[in-house]
C-alpha positions as CSV (number, residue, x, y, z in Angstrom):
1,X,-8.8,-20.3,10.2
2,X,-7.0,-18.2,7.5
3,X,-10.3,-16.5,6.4
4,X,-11.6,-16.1,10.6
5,X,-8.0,-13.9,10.6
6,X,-8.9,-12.4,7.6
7,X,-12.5,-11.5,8.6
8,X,-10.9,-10.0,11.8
9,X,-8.3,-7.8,10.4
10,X,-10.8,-6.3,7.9
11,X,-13.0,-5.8,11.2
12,X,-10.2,-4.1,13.0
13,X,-9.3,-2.1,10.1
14,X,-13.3,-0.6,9.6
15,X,-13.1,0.1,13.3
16,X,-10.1,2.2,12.8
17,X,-10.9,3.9,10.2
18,X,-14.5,4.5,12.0
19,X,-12.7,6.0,14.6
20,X,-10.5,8.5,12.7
21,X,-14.1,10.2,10.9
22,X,-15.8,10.2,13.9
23,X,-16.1,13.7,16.1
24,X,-15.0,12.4,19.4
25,X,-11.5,10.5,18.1
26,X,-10.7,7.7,21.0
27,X,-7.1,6.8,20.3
28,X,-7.0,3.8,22.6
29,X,-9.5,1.6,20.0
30,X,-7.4,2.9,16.8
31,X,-4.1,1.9,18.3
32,X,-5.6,-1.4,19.5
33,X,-7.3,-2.3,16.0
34,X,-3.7,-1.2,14.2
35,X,-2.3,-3.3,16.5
36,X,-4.8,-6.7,16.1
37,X,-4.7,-6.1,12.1
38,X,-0.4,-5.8,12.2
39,X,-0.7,-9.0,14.6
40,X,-2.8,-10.8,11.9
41,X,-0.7,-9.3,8.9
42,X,2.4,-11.1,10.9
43,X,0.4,-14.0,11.4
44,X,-1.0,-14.6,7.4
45,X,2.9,-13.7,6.2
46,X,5.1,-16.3,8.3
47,X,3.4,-18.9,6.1
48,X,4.7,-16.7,2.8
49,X,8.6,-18.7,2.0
50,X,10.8,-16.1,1.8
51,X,12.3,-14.9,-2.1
52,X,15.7,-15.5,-0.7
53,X,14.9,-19.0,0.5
54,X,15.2,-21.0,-2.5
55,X,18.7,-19.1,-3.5
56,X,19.7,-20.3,-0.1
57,X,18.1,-23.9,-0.8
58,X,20.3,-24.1,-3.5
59,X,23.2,-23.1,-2.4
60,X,23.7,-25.7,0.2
């Protein structure tokens, strides 16, 4: 699953960038693919523990 979100945000991420060298710039597919590769960013980081989490761990 990890490497299908992966595969997508690097999908969404060409299309974007497609869209900004491209003559006729549509704004509604470069806000959509930042939008899908932020959504998979989010997704692929809540698993990340957070630096602050073992200080925390250890204080209680």
């Amino acid at each position: 699953m990890k490497t299908f979100k992966i595969l997508i945000m690097i999908l969404a991420i060409s299309i974007a960038l497609y869209e900004q060298v491209s003559e006729e710039k549509n704004i509604y597919i470069t806000v959509i693919a930042i939008v899908v590769f932020m959504f998979g960013m989010m997704q692929l980081s809540a698993k990340n523990p957070s630096k602050n989490q073992e200080k925390e761990e250890d204080a209680d």
